[in-house]
TORPA-4810 file (N, C-alpha, C, O; in nm, 3 decimals):
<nodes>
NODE_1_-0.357_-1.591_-7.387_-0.297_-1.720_-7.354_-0.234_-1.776_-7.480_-0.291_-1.771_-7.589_X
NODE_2_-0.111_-1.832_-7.460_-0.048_-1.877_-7.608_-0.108_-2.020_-7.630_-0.192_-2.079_-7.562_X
NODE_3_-0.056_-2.053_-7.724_-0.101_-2.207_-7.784_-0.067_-2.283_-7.697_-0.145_-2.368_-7.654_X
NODE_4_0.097_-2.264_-7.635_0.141_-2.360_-7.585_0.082_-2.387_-7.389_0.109_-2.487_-7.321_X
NODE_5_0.035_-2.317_-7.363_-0.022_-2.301_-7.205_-0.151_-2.374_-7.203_-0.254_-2.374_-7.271_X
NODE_6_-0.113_-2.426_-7.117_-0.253_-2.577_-7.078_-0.361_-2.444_-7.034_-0.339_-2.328_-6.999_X
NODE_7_-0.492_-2.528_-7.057_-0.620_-2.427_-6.990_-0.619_-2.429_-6.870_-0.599_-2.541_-6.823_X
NODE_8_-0.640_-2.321_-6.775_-0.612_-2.365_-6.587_-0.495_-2.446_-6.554_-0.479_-2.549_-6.487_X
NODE_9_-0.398_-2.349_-6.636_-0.259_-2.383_-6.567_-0.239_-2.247_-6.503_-0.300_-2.147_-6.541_X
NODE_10_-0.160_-2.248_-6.413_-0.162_-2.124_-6.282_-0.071_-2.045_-6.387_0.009_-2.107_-6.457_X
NODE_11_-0.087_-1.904_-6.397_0.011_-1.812_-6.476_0.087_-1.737_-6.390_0.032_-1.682_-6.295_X
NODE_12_0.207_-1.728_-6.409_0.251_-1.623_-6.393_0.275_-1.494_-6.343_0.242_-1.407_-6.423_X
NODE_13_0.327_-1.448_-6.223_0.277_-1.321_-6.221_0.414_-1.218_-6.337_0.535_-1.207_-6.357_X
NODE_14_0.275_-1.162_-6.386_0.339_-1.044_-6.514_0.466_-0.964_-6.450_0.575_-0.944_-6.504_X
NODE_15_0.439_-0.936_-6.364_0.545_-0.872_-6.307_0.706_-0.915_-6.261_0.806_-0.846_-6.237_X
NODE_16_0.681_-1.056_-6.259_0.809_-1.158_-6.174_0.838_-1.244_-6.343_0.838_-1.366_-6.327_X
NODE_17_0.858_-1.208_-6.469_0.868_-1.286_-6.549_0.980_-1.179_-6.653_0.983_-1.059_-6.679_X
NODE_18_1.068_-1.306_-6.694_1.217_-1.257_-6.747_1.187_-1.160_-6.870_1.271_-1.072_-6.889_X
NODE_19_1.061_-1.166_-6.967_1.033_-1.138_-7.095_0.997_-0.985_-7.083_0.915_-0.928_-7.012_X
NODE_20_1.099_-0.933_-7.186_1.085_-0.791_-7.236_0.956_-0.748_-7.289_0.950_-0.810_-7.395_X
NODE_21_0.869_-0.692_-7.282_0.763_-0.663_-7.362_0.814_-0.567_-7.488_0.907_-0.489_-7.470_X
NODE_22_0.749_-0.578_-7.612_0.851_-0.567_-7.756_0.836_-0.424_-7.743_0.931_-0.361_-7.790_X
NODE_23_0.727_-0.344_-7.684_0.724_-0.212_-7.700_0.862_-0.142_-7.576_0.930_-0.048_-7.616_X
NODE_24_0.876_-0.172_-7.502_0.965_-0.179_-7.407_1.112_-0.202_-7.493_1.187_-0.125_-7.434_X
NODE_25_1.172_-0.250_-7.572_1.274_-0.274_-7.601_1.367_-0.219_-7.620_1.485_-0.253_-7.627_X
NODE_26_1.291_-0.079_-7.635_1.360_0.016_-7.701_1.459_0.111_-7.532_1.568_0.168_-7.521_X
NODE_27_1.365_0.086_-7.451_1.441_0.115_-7.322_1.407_-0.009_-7.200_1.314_-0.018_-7.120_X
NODE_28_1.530_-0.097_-7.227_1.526_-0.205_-7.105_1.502_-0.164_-6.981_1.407_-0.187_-6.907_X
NODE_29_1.649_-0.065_-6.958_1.656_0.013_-6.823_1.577_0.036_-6.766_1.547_-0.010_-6.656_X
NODE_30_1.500_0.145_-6.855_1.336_0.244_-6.803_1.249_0.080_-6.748_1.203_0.070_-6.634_X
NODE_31_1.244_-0.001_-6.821_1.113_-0.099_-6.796_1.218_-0.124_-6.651_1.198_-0.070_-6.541_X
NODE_32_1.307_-0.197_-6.677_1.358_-0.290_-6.549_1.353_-0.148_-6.424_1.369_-0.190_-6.310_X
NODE_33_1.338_-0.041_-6.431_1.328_0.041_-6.298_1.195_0.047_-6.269_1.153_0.030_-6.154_X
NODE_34_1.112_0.072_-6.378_0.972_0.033_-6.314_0.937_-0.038_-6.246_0.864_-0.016_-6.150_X
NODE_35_0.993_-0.166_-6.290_0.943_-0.321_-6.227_1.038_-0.292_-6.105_0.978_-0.343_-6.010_X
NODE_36_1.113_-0.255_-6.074_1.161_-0.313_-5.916_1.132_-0.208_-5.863_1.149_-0.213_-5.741_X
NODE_37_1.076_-0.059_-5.923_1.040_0.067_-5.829_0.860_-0.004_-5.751_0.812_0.017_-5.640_X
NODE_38_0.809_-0.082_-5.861_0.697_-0.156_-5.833_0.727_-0.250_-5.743_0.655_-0.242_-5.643_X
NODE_39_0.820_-0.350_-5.739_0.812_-0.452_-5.612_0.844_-0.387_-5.499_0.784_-0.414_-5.395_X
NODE_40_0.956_-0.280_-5.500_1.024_-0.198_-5.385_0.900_-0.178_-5.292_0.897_-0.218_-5.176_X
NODE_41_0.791_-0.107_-5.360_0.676_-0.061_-5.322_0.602_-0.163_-5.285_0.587_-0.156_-5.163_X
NODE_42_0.547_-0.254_-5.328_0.507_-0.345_-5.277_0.540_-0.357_-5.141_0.468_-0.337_-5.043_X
NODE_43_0.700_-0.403_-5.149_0.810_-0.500_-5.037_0.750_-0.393_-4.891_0.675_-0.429_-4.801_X
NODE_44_0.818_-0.246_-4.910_0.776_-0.146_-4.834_0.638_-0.160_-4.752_0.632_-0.164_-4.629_X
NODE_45_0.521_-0.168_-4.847_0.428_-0.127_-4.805_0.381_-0.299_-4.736_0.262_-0.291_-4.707_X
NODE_46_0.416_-0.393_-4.715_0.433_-0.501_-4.658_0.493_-0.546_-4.481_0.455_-0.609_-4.382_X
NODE_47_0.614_-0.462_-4.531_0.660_-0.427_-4.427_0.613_-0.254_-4.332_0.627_-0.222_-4.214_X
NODE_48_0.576_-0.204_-4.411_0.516_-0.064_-4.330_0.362_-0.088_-4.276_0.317_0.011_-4.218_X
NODE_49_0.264_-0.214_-4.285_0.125_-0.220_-4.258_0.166_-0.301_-4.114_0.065_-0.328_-4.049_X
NODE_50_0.256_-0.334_-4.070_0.314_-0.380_-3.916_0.289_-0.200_-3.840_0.216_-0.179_-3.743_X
NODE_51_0.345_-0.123_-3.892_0.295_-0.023_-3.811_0.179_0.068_-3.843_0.164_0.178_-3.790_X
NODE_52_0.116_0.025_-3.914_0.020_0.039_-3.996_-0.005_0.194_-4.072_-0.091_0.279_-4.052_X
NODE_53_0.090_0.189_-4.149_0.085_0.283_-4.294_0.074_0.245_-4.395_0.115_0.138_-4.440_X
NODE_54_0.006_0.342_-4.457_0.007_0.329_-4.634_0.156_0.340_-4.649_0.224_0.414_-4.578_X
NODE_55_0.207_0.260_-4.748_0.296_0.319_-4.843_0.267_0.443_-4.917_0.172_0.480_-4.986_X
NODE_56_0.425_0.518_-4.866_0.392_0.678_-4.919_0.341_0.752_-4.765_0.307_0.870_-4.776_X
NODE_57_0.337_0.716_-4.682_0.264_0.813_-4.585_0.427_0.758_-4.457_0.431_0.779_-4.335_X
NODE_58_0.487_0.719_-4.505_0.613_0.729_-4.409_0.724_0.836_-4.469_0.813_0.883_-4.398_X
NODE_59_0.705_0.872_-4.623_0.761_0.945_-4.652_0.734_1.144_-4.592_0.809_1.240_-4.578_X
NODE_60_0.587_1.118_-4.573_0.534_1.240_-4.512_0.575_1.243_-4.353_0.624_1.351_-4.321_X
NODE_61_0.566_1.159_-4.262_0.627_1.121_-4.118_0.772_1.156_-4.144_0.822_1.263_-4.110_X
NODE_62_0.826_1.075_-4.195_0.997_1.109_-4.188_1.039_1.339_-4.265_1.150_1.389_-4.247_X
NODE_63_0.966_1.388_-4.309_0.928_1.497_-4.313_0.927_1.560_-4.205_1.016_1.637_-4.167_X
NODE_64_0.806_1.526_-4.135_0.733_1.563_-4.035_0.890_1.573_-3.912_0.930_1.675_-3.855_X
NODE_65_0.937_1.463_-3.904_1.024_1.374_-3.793_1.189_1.472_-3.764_1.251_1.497_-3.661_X
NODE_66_1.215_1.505_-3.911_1.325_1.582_-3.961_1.305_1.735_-3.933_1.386_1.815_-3.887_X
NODE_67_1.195_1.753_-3.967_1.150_1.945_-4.044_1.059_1.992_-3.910_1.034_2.113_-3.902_X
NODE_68_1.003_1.894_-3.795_0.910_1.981_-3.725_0.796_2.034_-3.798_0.796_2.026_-3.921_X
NODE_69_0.683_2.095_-3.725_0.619_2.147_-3.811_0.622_2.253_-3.957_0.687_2.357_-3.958_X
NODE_70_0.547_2.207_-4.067_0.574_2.282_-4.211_0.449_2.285_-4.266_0.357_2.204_-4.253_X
NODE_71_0.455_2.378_-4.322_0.340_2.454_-4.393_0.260_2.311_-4.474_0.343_2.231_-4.517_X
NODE_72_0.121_2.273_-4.496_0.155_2.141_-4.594_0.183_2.216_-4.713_0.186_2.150_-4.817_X
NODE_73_0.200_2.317_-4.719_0.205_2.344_-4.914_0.346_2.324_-4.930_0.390_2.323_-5.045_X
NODE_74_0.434_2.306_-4.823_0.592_2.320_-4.823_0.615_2.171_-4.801_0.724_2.126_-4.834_X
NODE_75_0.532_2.097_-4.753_0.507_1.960_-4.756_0.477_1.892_-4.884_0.570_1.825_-4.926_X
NODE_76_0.364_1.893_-4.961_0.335_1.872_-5.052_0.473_1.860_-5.176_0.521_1.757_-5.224_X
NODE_77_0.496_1.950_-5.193_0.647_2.008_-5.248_0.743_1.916_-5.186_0.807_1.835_-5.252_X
NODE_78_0.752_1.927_-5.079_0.877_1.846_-4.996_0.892_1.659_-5.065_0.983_1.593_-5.114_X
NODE_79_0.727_1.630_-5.027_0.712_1.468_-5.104_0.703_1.467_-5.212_0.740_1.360_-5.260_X
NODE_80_0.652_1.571_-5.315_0.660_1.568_-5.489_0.541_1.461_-5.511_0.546_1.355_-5.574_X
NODE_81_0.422_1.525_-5.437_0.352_1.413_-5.476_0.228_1.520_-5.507_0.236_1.639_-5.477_X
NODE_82_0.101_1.454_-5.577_0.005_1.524_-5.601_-0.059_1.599_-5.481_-0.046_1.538_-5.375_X
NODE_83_-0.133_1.731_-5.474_-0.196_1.773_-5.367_-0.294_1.722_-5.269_-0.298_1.733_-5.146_X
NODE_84_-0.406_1.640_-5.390_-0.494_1.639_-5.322_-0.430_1.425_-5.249_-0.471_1.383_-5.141_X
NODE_85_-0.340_1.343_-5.335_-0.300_1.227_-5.272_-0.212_1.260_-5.104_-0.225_1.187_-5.006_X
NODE_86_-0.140_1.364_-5.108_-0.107_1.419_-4.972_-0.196_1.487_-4.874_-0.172_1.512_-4.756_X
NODE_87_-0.304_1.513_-4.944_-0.449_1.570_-4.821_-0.526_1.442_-4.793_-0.600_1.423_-4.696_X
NODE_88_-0.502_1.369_-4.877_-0.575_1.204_-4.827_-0.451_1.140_-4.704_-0.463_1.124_-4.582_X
NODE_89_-0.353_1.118_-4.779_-0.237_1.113_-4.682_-0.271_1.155_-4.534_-0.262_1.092_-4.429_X
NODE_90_-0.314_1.282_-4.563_-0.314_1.342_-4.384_-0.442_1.410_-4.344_-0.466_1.513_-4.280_X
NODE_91_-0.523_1.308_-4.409_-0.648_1.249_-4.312_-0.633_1.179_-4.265_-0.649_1.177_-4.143_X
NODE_92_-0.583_1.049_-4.358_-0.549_0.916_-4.286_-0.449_0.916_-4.126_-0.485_0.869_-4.018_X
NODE_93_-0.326_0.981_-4.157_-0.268_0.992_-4.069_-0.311_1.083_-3.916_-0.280_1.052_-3.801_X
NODE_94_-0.402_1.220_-3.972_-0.460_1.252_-3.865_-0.586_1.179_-3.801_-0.612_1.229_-3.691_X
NODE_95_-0.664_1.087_-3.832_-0.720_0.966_-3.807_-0.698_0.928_-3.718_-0.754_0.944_-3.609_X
NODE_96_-0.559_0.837_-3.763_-0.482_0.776_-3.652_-0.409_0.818_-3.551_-0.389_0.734_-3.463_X
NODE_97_-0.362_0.928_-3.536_-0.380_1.019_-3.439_-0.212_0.987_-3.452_-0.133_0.933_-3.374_X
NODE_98_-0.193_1.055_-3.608_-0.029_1.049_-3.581_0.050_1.197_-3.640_0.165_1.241_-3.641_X
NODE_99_-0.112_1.250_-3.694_-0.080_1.383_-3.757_-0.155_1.485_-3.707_-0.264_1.440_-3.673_X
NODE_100_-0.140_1.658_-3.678_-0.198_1.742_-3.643_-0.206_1.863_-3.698_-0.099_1.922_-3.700_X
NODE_101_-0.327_1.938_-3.757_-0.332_1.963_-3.845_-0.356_2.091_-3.794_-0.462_2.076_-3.734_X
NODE_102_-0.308_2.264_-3.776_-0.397_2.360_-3.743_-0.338_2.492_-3.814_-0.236_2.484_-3.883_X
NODE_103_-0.398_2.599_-3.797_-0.406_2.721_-3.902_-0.244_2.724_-3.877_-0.176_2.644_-3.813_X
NODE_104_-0.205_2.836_-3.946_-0.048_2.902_-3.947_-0.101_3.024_-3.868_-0.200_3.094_-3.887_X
NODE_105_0.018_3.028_-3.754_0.010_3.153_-3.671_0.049_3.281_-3.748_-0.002_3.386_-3.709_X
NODE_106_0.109_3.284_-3.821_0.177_3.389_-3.888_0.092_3.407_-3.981_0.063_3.525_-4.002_X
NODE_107_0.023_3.295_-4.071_-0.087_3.339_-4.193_-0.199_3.237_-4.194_-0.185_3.116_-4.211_X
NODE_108_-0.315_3.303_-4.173_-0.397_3.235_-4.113_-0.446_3.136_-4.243_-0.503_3.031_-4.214_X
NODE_109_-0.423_3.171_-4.393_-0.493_3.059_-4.475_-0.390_2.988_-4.512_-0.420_2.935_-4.619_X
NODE_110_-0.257_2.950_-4.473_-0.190_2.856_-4.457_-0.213_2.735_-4.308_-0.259_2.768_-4.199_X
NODE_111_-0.176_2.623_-4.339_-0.233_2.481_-4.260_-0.076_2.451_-4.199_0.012_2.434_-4.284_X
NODE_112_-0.053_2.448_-4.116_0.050_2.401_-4.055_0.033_2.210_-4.006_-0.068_2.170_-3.949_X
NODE_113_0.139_2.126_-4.039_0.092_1.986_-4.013_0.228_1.956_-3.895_0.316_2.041_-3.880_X
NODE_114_0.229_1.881_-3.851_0.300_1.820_-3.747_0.264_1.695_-3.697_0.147_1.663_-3.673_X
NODE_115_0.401_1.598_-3.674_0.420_1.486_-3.593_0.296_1.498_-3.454_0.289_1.602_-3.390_X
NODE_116_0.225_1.405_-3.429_0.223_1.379_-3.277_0.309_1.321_-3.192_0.406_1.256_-3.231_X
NODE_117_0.277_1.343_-3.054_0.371_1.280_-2.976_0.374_1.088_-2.985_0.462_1.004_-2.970_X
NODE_118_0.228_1.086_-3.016_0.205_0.942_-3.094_0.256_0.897_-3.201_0.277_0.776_-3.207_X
NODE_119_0.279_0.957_-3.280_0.417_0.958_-3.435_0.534_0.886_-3.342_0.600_0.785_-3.366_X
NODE_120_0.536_0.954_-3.253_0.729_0.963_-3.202_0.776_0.749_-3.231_0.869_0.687_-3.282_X
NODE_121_0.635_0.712_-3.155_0.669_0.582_-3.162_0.676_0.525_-3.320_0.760_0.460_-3.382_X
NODE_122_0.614_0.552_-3.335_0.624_0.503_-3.526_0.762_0.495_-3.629_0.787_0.447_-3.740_X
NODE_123_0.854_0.592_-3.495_0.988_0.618_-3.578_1.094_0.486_-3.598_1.153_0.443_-3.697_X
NODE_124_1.091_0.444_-3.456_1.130_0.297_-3.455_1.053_0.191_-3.579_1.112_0.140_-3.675_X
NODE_125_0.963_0.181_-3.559_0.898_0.101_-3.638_0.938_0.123_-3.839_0.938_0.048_-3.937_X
NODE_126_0.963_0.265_-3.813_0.931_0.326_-3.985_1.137_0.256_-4.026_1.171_0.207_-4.134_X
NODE_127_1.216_0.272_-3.926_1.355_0.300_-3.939_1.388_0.196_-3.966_1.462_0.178_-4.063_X
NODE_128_1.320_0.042_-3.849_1.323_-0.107_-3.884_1.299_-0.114_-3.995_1.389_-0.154_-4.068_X
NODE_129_1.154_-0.074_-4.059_1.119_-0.169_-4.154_1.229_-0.087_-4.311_1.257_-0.155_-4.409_X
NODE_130_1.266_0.045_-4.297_1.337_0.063_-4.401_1.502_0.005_-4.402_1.578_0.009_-4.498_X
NODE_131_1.531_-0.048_-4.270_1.661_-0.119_-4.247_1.650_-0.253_-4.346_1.716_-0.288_-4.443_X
NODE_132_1.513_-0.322_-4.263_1.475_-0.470_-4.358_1.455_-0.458_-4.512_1.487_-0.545_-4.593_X
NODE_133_1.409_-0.363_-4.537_1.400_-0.332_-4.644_1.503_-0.335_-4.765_1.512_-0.393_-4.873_X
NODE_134_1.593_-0.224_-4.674_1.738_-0.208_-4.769_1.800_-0.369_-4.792_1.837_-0.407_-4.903_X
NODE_135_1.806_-0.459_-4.663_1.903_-0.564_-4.660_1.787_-0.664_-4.779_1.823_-0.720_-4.882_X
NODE_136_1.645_-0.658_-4.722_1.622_-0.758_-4.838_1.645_-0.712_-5.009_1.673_-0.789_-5.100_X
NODE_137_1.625_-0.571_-5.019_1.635_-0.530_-5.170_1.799_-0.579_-5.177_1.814_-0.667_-5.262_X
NODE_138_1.909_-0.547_-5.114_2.043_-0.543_-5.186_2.114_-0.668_-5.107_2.225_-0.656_-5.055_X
NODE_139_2.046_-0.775_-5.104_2.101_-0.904_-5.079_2.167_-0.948_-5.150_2.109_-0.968_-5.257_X
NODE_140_2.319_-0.990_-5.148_2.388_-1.088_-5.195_2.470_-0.970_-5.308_2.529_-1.002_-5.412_X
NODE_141_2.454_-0.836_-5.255_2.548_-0.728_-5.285_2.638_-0.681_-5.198_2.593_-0.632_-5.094_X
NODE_142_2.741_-0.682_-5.213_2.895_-0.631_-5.120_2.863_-0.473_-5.095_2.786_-0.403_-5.160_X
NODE_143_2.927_-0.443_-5.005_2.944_-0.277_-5.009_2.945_-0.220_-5.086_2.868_-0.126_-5.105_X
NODE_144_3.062_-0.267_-5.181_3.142_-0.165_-5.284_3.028_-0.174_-5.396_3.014_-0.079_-5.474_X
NODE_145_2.941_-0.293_-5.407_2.845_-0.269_-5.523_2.738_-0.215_-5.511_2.662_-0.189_-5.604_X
NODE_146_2.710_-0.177_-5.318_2.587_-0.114_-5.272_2.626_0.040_-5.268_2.539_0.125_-5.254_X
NODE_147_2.722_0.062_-5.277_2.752_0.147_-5.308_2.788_0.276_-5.450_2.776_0.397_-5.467_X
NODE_148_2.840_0.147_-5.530_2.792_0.166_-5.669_2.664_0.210_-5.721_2.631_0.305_-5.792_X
NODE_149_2.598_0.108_-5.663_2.447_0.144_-5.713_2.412_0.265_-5.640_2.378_0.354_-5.718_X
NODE_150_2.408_0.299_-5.519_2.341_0.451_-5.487_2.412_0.536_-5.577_2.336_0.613_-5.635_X
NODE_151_2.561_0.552_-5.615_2.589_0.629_-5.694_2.508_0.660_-5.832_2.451_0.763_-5.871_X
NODE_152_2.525_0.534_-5.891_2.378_0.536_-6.031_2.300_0.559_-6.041_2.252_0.626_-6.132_X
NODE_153_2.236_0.504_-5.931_2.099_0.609_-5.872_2.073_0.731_-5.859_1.978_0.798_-5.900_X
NODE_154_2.184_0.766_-5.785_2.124_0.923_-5.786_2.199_1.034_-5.886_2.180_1.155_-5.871_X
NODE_155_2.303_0.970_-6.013_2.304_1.024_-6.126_2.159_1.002_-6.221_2.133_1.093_-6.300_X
NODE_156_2.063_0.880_-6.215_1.985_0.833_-6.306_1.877_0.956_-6.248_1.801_1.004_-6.332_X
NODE_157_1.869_1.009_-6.100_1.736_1.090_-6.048_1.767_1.203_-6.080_1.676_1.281_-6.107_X
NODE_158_1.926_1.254_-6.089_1.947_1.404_-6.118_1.921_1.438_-6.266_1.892_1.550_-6.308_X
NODE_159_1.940_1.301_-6.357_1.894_1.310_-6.503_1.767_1.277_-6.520_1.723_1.233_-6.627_X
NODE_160_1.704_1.293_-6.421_1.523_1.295_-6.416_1.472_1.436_-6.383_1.371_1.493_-6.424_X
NODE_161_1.565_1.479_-6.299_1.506_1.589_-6.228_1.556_1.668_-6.313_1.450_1.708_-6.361_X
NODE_162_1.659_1.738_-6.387_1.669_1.782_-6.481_1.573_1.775_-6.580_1.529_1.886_-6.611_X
NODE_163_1.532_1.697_-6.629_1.402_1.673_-6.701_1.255_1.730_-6.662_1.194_1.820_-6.718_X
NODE_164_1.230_1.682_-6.592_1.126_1.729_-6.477_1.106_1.875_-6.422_1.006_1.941_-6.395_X
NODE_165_1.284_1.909_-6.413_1.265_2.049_-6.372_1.189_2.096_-6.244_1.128_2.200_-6.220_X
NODE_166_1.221_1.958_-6.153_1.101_1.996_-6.044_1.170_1.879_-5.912_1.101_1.787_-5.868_X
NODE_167_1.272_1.897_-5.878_1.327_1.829_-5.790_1.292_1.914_-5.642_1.288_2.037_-5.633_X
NODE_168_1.274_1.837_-5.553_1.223_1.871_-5.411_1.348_1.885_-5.369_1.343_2.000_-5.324_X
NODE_169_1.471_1.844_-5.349_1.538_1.862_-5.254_1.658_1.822_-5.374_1.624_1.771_-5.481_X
NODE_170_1.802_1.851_-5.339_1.932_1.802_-5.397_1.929_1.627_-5.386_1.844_1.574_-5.313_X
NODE_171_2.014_1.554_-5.454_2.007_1.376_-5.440_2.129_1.376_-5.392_2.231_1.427_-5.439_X
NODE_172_2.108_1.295_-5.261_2.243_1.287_-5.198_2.301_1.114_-5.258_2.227_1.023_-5.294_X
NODE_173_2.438_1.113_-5.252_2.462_1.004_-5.282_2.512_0.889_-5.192_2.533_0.777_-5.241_X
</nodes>
């Protein structure tokens, strides 16, 4: 707390505040994508508990929704996410009776995962809330600048994935 902040004055949230942190300075950019890859997530997972998902487990559905059934190891890979956070993933989801989980016909120690017919409804729900989503993130942006920005974007991910050396799929723009 600085000198100047009354005792039990309400602070701030760290996250919603204009100030660079000094170690940060050195890359604005990097910080300022964190912070809105952090609210994005938030915003998402706000709007995705109406149909009741984790954030991150619509990314495995829309998979599922596109690809039909897939191996999860081709899954796993597909979301670029840790193994065992995508086997939690699809417990949860087979739980709820939106995922189905059984051997591979072709090789029996491969897991084949798939949509339920109960998923199907979730698609509406997953498509709304990433519609609301987009309009609340790029409010009070024109086309031509919403457009701009996906372009930057997905030069800033291909100069990640280059890095990374571990891109799941091409970045469309």
């Amino acid at each position: 707390m600085s000198a100047t902040q009354e005792v039990g004055a309400p602070q701030a949230d760290p996250v919603c505040t204009d100030g660079l942190p000094a170690a940060a300075r050195g890359g604005p950019v990097s910080h300022a994508i964190s912070r809105v890859a952090r609210l994005h997530r938030t915003a998402a997972g706000r709007l995705l508990r109406g149909a009741g998902l984790y954030p991150g487990q619509e990314f495995v559905m829309m998979q599922l929704w596109d690809r039909g059934p897939v191996r999860q190891s081709e899954l796993i890979k597909a979301v670029d996410l840790d193994p065992s956070t995508v086997t939690k993933m699809l417990q949860r989801l087979e739980q709820a009776g939106h995922v189905r989980r059984r051997p591979d016909p072709s090789d029996g120690r491969a897991v084949l995962v798939e949509a339920t017919e109960e998923a199907c409804g979730l698609l509406g729900a997953v498509t709304g809330a990433w519609a609301e989503l987009e309009e609340h993130t790029l409010a009070g942006l024109g086309p031509a600048e919403r457009s701009q920005l996906a372009e930057l974007l997905a030069r800033v991910e291909a100069n990640l994935c280059t890095d990374a050396g571990a891109c799941a799929r091409p970045t469309e723009a």
